[in-house]
N, CA, C and O of each residue as an XYZ file, in Angstrom:
540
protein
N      15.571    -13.971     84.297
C      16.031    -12.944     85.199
C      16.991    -12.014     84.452
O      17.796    -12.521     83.671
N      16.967    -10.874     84.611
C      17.453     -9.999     84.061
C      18.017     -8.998     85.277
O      17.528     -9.182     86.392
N      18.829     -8.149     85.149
C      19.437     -7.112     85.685
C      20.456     -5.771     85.286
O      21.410     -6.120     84.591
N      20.419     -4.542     85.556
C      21.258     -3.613     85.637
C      21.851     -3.460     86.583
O      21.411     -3.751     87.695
N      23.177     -2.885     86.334
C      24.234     -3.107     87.573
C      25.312     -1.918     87.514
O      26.199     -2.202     86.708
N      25.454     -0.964     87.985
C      26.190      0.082     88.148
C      27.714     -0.694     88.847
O      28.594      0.082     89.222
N      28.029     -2.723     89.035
C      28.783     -3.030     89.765
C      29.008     -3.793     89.335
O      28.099     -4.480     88.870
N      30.851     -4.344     89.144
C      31.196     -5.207     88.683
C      31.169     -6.650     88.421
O      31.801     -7.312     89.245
N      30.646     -7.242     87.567
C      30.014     -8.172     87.121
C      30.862     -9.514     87.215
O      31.962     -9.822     86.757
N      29.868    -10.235     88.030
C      30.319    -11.654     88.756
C      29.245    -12.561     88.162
O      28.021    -12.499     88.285
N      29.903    -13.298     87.582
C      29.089    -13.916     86.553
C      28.283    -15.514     87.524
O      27.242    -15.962     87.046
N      28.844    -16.160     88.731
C      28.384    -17.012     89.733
C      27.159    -17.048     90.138
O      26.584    -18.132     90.230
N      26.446    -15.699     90.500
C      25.144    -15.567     90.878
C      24.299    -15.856     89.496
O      23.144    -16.256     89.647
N      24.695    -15.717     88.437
C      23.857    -15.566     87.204
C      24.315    -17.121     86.976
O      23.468    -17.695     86.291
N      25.287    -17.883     87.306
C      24.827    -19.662     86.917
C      24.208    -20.033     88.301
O      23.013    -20.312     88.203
N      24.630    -20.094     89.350
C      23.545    -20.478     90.545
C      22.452    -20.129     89.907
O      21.989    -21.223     89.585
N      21.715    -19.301     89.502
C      20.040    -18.793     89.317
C      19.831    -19.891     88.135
O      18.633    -19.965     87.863
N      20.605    -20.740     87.374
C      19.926    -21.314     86.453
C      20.998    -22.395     86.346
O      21.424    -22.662     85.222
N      21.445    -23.003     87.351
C      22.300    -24.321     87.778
C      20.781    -25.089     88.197
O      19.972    -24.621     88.998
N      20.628    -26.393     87.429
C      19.401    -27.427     87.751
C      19.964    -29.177     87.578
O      20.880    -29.606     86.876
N      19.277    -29.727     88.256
C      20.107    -31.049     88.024
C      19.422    -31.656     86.831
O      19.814    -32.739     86.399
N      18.483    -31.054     86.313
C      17.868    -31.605     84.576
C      18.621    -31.049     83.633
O      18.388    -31.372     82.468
N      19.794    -29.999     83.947
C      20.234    -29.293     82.688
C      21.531    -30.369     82.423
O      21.978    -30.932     83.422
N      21.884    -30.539     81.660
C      23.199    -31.423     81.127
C      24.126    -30.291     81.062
O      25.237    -30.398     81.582
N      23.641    -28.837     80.260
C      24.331    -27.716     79.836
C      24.124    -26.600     80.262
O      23.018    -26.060     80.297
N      25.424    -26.007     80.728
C      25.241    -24.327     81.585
C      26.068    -23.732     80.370
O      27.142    -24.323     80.259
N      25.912    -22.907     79.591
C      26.495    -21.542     78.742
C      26.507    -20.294     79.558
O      25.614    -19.669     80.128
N      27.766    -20.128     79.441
C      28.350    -18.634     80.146
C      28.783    -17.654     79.205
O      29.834    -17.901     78.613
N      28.081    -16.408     78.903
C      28.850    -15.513     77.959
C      29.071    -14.034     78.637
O      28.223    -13.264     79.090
N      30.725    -13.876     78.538
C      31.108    -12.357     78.989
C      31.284    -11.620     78.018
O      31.777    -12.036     76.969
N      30.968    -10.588     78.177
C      30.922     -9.522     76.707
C      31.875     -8.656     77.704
O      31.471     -8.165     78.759
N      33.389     -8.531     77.135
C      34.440     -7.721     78.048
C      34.639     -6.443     76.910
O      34.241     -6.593     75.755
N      35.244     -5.277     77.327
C      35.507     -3.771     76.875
C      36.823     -4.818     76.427
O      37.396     -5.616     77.169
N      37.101     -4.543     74.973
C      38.300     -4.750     74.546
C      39.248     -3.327     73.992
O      38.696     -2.391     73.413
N      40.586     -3.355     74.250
C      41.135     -2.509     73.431
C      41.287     -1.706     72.229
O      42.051     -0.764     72.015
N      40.300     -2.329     71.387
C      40.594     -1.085     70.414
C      39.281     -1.312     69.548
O      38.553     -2.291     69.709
N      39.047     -0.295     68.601
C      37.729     -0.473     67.533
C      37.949      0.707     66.568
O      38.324      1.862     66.774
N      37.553     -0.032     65.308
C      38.229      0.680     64.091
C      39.732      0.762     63.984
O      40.152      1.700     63.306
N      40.410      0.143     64.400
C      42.025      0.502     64.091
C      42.223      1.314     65.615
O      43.389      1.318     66.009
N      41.310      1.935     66.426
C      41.686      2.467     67.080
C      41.758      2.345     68.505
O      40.646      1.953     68.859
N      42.485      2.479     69.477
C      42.803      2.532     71.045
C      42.034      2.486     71.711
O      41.848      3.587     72.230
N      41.056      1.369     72.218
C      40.819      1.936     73.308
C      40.704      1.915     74.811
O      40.797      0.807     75.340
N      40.543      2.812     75.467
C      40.892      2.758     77.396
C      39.795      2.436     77.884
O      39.850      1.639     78.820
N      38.156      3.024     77.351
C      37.461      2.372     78.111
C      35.794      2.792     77.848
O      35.518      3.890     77.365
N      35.097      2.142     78.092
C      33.831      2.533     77.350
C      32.784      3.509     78.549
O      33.379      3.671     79.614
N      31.729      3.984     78.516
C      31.119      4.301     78.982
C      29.190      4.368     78.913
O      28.273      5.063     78.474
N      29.391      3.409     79.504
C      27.703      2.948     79.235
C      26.475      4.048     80.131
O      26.673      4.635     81.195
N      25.411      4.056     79.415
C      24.680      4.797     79.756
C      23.383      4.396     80.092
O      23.576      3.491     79.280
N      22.348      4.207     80.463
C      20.914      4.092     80.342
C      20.017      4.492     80.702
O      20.432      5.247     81.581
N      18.763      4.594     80.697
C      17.706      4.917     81.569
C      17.291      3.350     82.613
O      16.885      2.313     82.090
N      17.479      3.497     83.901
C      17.557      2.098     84.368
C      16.167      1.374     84.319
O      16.236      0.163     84.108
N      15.107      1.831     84.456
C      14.109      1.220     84.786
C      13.471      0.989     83.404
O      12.381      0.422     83.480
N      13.855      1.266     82.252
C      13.485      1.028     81.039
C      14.110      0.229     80.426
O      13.636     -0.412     79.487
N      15.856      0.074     81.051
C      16.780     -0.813     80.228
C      16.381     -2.058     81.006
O      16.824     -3.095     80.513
N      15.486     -2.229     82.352
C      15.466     -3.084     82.975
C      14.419     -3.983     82.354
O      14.417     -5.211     82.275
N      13.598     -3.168     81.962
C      12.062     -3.806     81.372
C      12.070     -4.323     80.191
O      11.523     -5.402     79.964
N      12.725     -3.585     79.228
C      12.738     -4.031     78.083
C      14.637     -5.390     78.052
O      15.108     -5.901     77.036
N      15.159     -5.526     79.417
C      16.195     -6.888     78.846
C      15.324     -7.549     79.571
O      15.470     -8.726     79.241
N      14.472     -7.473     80.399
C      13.521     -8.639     80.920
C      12.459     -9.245     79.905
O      12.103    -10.423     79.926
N      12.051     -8.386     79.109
C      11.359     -8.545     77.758
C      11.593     -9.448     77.188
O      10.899    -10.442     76.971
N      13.491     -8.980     76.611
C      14.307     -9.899     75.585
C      14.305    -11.321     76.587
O      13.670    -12.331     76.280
N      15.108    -11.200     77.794
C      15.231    -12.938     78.166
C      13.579    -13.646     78.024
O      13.490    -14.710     77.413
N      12.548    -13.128     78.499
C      11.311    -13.592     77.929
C      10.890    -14.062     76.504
O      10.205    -15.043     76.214
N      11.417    -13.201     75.739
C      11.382    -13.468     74.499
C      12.427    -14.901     73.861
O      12.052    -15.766     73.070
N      13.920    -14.756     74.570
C      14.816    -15.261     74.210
C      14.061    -16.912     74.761
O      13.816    -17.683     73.833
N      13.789    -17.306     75.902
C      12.785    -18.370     76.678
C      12.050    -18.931     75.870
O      12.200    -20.109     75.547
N      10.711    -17.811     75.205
C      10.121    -18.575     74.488
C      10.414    -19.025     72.857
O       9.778    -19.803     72.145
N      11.244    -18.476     72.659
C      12.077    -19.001     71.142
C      12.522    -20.242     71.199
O      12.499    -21.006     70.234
N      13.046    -20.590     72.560
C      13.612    -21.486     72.296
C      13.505    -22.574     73.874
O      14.226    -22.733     74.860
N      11.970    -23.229     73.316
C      11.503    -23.818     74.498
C      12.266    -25.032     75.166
O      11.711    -25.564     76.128
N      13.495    -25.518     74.740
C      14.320    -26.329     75.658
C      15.243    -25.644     76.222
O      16.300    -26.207     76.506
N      15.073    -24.447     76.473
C      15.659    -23.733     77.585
C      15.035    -23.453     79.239
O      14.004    -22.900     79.620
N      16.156    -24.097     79.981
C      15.449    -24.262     81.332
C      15.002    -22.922     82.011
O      13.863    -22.674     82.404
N      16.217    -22.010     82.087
C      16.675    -21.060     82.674
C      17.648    -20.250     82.093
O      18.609    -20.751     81.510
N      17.461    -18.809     82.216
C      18.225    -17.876     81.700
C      18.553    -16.539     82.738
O      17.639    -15.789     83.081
N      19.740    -16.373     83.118
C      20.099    -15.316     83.814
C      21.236    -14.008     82.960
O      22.275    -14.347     82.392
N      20.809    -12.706     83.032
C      21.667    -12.388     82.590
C      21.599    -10.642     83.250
O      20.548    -10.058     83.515
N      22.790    -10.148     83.384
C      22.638     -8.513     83.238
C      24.242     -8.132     82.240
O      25.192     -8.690     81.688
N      23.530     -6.496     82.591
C      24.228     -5.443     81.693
C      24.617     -4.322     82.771
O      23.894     -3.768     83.599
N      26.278     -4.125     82.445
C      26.470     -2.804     83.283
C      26.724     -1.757     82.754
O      27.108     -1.719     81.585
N      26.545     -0.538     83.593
C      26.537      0.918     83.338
C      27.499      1.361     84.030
O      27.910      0.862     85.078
N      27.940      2.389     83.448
C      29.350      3.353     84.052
C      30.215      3.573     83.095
O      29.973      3.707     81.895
N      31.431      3.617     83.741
C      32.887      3.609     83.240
C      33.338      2.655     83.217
O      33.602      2.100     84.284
N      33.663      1.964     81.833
C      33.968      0.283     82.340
C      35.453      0.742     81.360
O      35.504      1.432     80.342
N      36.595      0.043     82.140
C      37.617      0.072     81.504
C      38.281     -1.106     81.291
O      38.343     -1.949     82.186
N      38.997     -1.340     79.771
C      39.494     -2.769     79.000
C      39.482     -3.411     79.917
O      39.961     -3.166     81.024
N      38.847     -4.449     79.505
C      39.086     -5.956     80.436
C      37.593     -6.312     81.363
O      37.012     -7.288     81.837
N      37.499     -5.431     81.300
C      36.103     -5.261     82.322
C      34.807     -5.606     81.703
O      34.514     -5.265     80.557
N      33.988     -6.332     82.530
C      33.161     -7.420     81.780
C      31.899     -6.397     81.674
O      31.747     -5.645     82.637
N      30.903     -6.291     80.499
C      30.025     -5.354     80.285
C      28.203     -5.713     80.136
O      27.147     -5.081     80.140
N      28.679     -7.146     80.011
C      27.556     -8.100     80.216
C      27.818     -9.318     80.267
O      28.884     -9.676     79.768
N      26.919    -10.336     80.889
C      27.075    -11.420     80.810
C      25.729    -12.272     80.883
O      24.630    -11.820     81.203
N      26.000    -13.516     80.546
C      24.383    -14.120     80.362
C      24.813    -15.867     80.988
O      25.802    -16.527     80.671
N      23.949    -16.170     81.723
C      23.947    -17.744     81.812
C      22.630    -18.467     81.843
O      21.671    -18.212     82.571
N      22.762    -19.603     80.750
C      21.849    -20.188     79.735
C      21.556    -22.024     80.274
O      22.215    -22.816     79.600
N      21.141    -22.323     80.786
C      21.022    -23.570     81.525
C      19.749    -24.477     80.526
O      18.572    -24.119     80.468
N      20.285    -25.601     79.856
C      19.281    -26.490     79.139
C      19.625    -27.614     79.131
O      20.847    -27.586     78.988
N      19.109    -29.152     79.235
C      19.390    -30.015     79.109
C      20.139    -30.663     77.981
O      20.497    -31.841     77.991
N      20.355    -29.790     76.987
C      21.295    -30.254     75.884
C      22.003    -29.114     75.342
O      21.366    -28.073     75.179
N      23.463    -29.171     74.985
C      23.991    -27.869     74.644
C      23.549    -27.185     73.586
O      23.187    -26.031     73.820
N      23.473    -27.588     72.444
C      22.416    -27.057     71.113
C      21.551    -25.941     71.497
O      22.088    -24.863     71.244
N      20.590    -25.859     71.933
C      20.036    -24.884     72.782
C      20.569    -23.931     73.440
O      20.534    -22.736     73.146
N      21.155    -24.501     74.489
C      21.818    -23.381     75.130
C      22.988    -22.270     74.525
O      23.226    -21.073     74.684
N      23.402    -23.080     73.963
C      24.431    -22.276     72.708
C      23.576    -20.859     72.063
O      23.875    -19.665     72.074
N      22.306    -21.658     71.475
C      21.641    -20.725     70.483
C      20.666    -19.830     71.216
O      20.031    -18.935     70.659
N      20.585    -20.137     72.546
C      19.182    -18.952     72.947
C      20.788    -18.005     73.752
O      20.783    -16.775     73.788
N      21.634    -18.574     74.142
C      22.789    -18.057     74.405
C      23.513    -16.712     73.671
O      23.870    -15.670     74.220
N      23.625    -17.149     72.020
C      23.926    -16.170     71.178
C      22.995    -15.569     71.067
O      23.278    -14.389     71.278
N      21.386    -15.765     70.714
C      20.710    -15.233     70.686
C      20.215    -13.600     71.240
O      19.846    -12.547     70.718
N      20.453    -14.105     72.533
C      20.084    -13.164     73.636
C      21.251    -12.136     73.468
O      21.120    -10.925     73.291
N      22.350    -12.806     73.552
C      23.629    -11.440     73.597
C      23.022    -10.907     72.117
O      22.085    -10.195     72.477
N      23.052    -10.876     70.822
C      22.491    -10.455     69.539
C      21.375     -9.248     70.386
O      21.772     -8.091     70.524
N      20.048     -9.650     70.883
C      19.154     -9.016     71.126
C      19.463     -7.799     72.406
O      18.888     -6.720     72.551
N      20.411     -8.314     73.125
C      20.890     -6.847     74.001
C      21.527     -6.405     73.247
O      21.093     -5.253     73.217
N      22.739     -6.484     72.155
C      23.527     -5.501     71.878
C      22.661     -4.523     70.894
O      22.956     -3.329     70.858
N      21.606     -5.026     70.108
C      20.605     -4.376     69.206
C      19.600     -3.940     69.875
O      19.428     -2.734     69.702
N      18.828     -4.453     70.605
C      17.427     -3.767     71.595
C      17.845     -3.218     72.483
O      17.606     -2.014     72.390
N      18.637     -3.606     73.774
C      18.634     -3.008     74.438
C      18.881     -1.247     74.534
O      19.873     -0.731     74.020
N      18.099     -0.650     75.077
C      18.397      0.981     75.224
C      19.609      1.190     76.451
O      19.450      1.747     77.536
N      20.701      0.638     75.981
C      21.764      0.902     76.599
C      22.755      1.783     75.734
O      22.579      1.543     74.539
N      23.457      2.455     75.893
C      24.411      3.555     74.831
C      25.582      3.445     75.417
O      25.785      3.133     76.591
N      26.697      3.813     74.239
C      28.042      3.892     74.856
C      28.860      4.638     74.762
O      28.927      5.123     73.633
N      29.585      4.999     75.471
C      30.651      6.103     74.417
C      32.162      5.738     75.137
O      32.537      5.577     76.299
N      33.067      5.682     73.281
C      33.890      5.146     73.354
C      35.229      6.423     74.238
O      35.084      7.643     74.176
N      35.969      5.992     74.698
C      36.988      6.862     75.247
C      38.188      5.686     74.341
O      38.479      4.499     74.495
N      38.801      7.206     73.000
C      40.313      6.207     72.875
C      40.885      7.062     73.361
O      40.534      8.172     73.762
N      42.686      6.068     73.312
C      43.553      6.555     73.466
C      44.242      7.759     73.282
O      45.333      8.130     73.715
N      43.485      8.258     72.624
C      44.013      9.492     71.463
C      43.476     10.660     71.852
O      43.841     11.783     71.504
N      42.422     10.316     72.728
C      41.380     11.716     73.536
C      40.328     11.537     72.645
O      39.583     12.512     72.741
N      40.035     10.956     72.046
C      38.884     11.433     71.403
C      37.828     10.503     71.564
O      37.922      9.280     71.663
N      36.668     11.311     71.583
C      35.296     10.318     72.434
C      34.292     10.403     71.870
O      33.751     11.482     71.630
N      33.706      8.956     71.446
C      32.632      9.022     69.936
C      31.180      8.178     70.361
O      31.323      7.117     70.967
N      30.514      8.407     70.207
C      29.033      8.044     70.948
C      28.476      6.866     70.138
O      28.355      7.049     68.927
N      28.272      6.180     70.437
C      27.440      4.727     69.331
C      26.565      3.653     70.368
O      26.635      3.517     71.590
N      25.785      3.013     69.428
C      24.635      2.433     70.262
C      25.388      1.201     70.375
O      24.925      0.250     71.004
């Protein structure tokens, strides 16, 4: 399961969807807007996408991420768009497998493959006023 979300990200619905009584192991990963990059300030990011394309192609990746790594039960995850400011969670993923090993690695995995595949864009807002565009 995959999702885009123009709304602040509650990471509960994404372990309910892949909470099982065969999994031993639930992995939770928040990818939060941190303060600064390159040496520099920052207030807050601004994500962009085309939705119905960023939707298809992270449904792709968790498909992909699934079959890489077939002792994975269940995988839930989305990505948000907007104005997200420090602190504010920008994705998150929950990884449900009967042994943690797995879940760890289709876990990292998957965050790796959204921050590189996904057609999501950002642009940084620092402190300083100045606002720089990167994938």
């Amino acid at each position: 399961m995959f999702s885009i979300t123009t709304q602040l990200i509650d990471p509960a619905p994404l372990i309910a969807a892949v909470e099982s009584p065969s999994s031993g192991a639930l992995v939770v990963f928040e990818g939060r807007v941190r303060n600064h990059h390159l040496g520099k300030d920052v207030i807050a990011l601004n994500y962009t996408s085309h939705p119905t394309l960023a939707q298809s192609e992270g449904q792709k990746l968790v498909d992909e991420t699934l079959a890489k790594f077939p002792d994975v039960e269940a995988i839930a995850a989305t990505h948000r768009t907007g104005y997200l400011k420090v602190g504010e969670k920008a994705v998150a993923i929950a990884v449900s497998s009967p042994h943690r090993p797995a879940a760890f690695a289709a876990c990292d995995y998957l965050a790796a493959q959204l921050k590189n595949r996904l057609p999501v864009w950002k642009e940084e807002h620092f402190a300083d006023g100045e606002v720089s565009w990167t994938k």
